[in-house]
N, C-alpha and C positions, 0 to 999 in steps of 0.2 A: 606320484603318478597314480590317482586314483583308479584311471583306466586300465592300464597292468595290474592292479591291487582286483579290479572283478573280472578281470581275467585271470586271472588266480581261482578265485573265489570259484570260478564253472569251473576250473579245472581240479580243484577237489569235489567238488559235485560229482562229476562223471570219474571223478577214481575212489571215491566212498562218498558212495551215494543213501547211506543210512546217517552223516552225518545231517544231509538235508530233512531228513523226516524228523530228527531230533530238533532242529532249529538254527543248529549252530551256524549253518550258510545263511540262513533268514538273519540272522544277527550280525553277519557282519558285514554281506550283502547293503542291510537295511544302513547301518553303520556308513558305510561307503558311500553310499548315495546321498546321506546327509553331508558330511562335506563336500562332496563335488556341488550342491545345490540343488539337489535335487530332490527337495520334502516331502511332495505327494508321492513320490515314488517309494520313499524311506518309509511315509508309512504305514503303506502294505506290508512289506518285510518285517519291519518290528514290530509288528501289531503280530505278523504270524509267529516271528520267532518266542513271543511272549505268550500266543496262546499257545504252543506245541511244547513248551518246557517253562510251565513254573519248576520253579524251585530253582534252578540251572544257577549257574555260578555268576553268569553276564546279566541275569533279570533285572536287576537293581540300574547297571549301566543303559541295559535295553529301554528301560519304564523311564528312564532322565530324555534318555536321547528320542524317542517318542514323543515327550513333553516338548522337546526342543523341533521336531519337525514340524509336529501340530501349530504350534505358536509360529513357525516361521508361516505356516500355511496359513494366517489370518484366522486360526481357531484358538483362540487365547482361552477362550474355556474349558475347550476338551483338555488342551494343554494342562492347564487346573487339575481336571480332572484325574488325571494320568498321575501326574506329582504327587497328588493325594493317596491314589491306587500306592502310591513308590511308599508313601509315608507311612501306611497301614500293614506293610509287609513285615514289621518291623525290627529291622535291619539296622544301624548306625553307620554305614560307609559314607565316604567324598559325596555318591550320589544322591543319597539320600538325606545330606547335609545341603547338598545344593539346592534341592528340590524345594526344603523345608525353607531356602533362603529367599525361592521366588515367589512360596505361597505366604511369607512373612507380610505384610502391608508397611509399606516405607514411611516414615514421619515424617 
């Protein structure tokens, strides 16, 4: 129930409300709103929670799922772009594995 899940989400907002300056609600906010369907929405959020905490622990999750709202939003490049951003941090997680699998060119 995505709905309850960002209801959630304001309901830590307004009871530590320094988690949001950090990012962490922009991330899972942004998060949430990618699965329910909702991409341009997603990504304002992960675009914020990305610029308000490099380095954070979700970045790598944050900079795929990014990839993934963009490209659902008919911007297959920025999409690119973002995977690229993922692949430059350099990192070796799931995300960043996946990332390097959609900038691969298929044969």
């Amino acid at each position: 129930n995505y709905g309850a899940a960002i209801d959630l989400v304001e309901q830590w907002e307004e009871t530590f409300p320094t988690d949001k300056v950090n990012g962490q609600s922009f991330y899972w906010r942004g998060k949430l709103l990618l699965l329910r369907g909702q991409s341009r929405d997603a990504i304002r959020y992960l675009t914020r929670s990305i610029v308000v905490t490099l380095g954070a622990n979700y970045e790598t999750e944050a900079r795929w799922l990014l990839g993934l709202a963009l490209e659902q939003s008919n911007q297959p490049e920025a999409a690119k772009t973002e995977w690229a951003k993922l692949l430059k941090i350099g990192f070796d997680d799931e995300f960043v594995k996946k990332a390097r699998e959609k900038l691969t060119p298929k044969k």
